[in-house]
N, C-alpha and C positions, 0 to 999 in steps of 0.2 A: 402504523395505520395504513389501511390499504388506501391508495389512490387512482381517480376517475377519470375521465375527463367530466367538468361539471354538467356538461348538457344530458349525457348518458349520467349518471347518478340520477339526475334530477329525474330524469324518466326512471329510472330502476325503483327508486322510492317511490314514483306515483300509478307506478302497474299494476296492475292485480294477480295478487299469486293464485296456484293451482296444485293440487296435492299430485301432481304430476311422481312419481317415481323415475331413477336413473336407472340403467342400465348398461350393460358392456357396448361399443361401439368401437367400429372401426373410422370413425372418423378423424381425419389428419386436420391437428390443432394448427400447424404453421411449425418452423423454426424458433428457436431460441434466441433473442439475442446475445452477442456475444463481444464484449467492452472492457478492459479494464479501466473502472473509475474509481481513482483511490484520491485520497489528503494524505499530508503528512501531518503526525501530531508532534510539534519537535518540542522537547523537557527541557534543552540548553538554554541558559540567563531566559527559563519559566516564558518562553515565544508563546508557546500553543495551551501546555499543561504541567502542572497544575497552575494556576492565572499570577501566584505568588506564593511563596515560601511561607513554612508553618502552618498552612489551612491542616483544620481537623479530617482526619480520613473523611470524616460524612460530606465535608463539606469538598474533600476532591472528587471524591466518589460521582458527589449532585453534580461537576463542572465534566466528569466525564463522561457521566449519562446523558449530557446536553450534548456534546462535541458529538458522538455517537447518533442519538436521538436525529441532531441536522444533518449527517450523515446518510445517515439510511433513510429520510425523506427526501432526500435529493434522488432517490432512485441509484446511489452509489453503490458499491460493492466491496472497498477495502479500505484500513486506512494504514498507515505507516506508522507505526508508532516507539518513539524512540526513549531505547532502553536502557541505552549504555554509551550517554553523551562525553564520560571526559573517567573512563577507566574506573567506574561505577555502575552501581545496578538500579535500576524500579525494578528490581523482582527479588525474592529471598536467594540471594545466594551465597553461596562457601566459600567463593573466589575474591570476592570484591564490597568492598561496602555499599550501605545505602545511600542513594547521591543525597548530596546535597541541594539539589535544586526542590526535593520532597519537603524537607523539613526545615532547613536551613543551616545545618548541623550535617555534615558528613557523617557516616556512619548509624546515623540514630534512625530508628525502624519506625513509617508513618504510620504502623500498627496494623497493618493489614499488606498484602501482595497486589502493587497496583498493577501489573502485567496477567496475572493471572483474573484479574478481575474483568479487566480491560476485555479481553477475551472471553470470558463470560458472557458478557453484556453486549458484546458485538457478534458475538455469536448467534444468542438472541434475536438480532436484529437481522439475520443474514449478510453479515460481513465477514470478511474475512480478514485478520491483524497478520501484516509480517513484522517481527519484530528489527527495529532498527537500528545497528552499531555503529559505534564510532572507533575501529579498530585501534588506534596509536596516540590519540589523544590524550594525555593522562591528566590536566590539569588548563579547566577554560580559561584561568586567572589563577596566577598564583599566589592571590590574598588570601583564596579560600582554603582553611586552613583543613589540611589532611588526616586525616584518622587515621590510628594504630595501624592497621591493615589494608591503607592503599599501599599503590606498587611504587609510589615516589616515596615510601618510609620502609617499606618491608626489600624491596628490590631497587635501590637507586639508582645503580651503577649501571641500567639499562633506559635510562632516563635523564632528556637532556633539556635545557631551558631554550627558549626562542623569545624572546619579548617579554610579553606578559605572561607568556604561557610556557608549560614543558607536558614533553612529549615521550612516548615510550620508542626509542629508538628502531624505526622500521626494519632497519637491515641488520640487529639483533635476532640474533635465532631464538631468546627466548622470548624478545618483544612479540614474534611471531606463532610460537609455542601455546605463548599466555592468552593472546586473543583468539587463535584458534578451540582452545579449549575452554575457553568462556562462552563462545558462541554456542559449539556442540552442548554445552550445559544446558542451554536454554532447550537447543533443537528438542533434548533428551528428556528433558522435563515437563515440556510446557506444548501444549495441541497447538501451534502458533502454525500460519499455512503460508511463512515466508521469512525466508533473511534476507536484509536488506542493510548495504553498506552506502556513506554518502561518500563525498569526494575528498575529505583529508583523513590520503595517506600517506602525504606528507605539508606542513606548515603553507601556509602559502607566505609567499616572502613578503614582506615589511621593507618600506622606503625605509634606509639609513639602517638597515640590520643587516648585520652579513650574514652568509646562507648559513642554513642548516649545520653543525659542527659534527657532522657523520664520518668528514676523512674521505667521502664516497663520491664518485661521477655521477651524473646522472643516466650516466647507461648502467651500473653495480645498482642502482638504486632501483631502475625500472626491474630488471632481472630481480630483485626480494620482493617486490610487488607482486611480478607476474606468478613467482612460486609461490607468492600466500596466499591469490585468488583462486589459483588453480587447484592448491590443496583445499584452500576452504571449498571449493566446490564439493569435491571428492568425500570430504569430510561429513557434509551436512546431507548428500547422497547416501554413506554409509550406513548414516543415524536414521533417515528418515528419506529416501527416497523421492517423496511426492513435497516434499516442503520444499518451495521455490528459493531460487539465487538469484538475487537484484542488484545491483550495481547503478549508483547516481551518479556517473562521473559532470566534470565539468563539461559543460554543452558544447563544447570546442575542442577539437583532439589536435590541433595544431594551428595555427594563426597560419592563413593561405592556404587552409585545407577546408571545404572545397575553394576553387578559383575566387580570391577577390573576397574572403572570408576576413578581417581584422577581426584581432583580440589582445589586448594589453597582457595576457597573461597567457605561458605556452605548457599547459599541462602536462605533455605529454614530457617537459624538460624542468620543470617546476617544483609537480608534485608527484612525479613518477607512474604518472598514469596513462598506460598505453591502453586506453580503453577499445579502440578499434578490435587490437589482439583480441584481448577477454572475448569479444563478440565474433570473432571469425575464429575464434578456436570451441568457441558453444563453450564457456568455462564460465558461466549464467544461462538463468533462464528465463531473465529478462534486463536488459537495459532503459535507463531512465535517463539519459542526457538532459540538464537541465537549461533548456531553450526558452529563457526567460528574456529574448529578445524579440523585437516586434517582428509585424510580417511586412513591411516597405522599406527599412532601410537595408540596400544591398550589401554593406561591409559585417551586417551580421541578421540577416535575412530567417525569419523562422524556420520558411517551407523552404527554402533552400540546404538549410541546417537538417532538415528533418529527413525530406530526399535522402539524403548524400549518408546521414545515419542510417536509414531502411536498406541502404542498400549496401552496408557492409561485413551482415553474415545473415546467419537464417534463423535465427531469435527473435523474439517481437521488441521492438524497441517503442515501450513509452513512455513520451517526454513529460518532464514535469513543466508546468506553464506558471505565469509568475501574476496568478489571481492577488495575488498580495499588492502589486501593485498598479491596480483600480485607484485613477483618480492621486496616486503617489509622487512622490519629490523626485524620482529618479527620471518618472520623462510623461508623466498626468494621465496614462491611458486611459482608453474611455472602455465600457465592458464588452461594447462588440468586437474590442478585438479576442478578449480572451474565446468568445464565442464563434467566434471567425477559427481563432486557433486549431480549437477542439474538432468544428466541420474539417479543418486540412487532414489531421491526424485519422478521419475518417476515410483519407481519400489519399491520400501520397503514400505509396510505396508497397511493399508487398504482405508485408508485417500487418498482424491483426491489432483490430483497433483497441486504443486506451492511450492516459494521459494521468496524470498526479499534478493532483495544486499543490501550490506551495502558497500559504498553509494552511490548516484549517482553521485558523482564527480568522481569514477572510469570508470563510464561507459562514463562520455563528453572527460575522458584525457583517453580514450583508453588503459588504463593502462594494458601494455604488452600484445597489441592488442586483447583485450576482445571481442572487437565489431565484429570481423569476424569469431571468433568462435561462439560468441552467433548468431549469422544470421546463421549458418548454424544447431543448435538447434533449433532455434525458426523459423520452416519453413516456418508456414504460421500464422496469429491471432490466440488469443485463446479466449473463452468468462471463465469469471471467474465460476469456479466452483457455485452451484445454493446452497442456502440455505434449503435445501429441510426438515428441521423437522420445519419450519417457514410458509412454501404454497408449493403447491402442484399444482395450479389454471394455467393451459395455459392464457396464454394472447390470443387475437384474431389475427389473420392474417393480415397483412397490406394491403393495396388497392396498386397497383401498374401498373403504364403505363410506359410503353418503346417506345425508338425514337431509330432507329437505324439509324445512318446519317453517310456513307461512311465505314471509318478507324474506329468508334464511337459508342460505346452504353451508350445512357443519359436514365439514369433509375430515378424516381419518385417516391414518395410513402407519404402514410398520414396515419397515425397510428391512432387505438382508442383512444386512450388518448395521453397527450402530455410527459409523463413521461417514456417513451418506447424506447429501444435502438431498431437497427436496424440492421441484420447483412446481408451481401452482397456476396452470393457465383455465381462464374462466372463458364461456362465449356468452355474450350478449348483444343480441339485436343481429343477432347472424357475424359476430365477429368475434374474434378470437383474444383477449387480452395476456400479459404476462404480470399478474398482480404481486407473485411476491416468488423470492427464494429463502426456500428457510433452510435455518440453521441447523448442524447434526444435533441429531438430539432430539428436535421436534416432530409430536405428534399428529398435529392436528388445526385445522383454522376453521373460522367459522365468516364467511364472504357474501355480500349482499346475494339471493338467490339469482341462480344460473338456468343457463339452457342446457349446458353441457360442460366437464373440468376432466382434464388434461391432467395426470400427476409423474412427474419425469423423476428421476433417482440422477442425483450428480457424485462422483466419486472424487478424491481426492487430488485427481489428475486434471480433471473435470472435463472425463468422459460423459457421456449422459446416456442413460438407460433408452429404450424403448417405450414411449410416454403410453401409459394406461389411461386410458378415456373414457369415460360415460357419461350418457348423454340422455334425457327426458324421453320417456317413451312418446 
């Protein structure tokens, strides 16, 4: 559904039309905006999606048309969607069973390919999915019981217990082999316009549990790390060039980094995550540090965090923000701060703007009415920030015909190639709006009548054409 501001609709429906014809024009519509706003949809112990184990395909299918649906009326543009929470799949694959968290049953198929649907339907919508791994984790509980062909019964012996949970040993070469090639499965199969890793790549430690039994330092630990990210970059370059590399490490690269920074937990010695590296060596194409702390207190200060991240290489770094907890047991925030947050992210540091919730089930339950703040931030679409150390290459302009019929303008258009988003600026009342970006694939919209429409071609880098305009005689 397109969106207004209500006082302009309310006049557009009480106008009076004119069989006015459009015509080519040189007039300059404005800029794009340019945002990344994504969710995360997280599948592990069923957070985000599907709501509970064993729903009928129909009935996951309805819960992720909705997650989507609040999505893209948020005026957002991606969400995160995770695929491969504990050394399983939501997608058909050769490598690995079907999770368990779909049907409740390891290995048994929810009848349908919920990744590729997912994609579909937010394509649709103009979103973009990257898909989401959970590289080493092989098992979130080890009550649930494993199928013939996971890697804790076909490959054990690269596979080690921690607590409740076991784990595909990181500093195994084929631990590293296995998810590497899992991933590339996806890249290779599936139109997905991101891979995205979160932050265990290794256990986080348990009071009363001794570390990890790897034999390994955590300097040998950090070095299989830094070689798995750096290959998986390379890897998913190879496959697919234009599909993004994300990384969520923990919000904190070291406790005392920056000045007067506290954190109970030292990543960087923990879980072998030198995230700083990854981003001054460009071995991603985007960082997500997850800065899930307020913006007043100074031993873990948001914009302070965020600062001190923008300015540790030349990748866009953005933060996921912790919308989850509106009104929560961890410390009651109220929702201007989330909205406070998002304005910082717009304004600190040199890195183009954008932000990920954690998660989207705060944004479907409104949680302490999120939704009416973020519409009054999120005024109009944004197209995601462009990869620009990747291409540099305009796409070509799109061919476009307009019908203007009454109250009505049905606009058209046929792209160079079919891999091409399309974005759709209208002008009324002498202004210029950014009503929607559509999805590859799409033809055509039909938008309350115009004065004049703008149709911009985005490529997979998201370069943008040379926007084609016409405008009422």
């Amino acid at each position: 559904m397109l969106r207004f501001p209500s006082l302009l609709f309310i006049a557009l429906l009480c106008s009076v039309a004119h069989g006015q014809p459009m015509v080519a024009s040189d007039e300059k519509p404005g800029p794009l905006a340019r945002e990344f706003r994504a969710a995360w949809i997280a599948t592990a112990y069923n957070i985000d999606w599907p709501s509970k184990q064993g729903m009928s395909a129909a009935q996951q299918q309805a819960e992720m048309r909705r997650i989507l649906d609040s999505v893209a009326k948020l005026r957002m543009n991606a969400v995160i969607f995770q695929v491969r929470p504990m050394s399983d799949a939501l997608y058909d694959s050769k490598h690995e069973p079907w999770s368990h968290f779909l049907t409740g049953r390891m290995g048994k198929s929810p009848g349908y390919d919920p990744l590729a649907f997912c994609i579909r339907e937010a394509n649709a919508r103009g979103l973009e999915v990257h898909a989401w791994f959970n590289p080493f984790r092989a098992l979130c509980n080890n009550d649930i019981p494993a199928s013939s062909d996971h890697i804790t019964r076909r490959n054990p012996g690269i596979t080690k217990r921690y607590g409740s949970q076991t784990w595909c040993d990181p500093g195994h070469p084929t631990s590293r082999a296995h998810a590497l090639k899992v991933i590339a499965d996806v890249v290779r199969r599936y139109d997905i316009d991101g891979v995205h890793l979160d932050d265990y790549f290794y256990p986080y430690p348990k009071k009363g549990l001794r570390p990890f039994a790897d034999g390994r330092s955590p300097t040998q630990r950090r070095a299989c790390i830094d070689s798995f990210v750096q290959q998986l970059y390379s890897t998913v370059k190879k496959e697919k060039p234009w599909v993004r590399v994300g990384i969520s490490p923990f919000g904190i690269w070291r406790p005392g980094v920056p000045d007067g920074i506290q954190a109970g937990l030292d990543s960087y010695e923990d879980l072998a995550g030198d995230s700083r590296k990854w981003l001054k060596k460009s071995w991603v194409d985007y960082l997500s540090p997850q800065l899930y702390w307020r913006i007043d207190p100074p031993e873990q200060s948001f914009p302070k965090l965020l600062e001190w991240w923008r300015d540790q290489g030349k990748r866009p770094v953005w933060p996921g923000i912790a919308t989850q907890r509106i009104n929560g047991p961890e410390d009651g925030r109220k929702v201007g701060e989330i909205t406070r947050q998002i304005e910082l992210t717009r304004k600190i540091g040199r890195n183009w703007h954008g932000h990920i919730h954690w998660s989207a089930s705060s944004l479907i339950k409104d949680q302490g009415g999120i939704r009416s703040h973020l519409e009054k931030i999120y005024t109009q679409p944004a197209l995601v920030p462009p990869m620009q150390w990747l291409s540099h290459d305009k796409p070509p302009s799109p061919e476009v015909r307009v019908k203007q019929d009454g109250k009505q303008t049905r606009i058209e258009w046929r792209t160079a190639t079919t891999d091409l988003r399309v974005a759709v600026q209208a002008k009324y009342k002498g202004t210029w709006y950014l009503l929607r970006i559509n999805g590859v694939g799409s033809k055509g919209i039909t938008i309350p009548r115009a004065q004049a429409i703008a149709l911009t071609t985005i490529d997979r880098y998201g370069n943008t054409s040379e926007p084609r305009v016409l405008a009422e005689k």
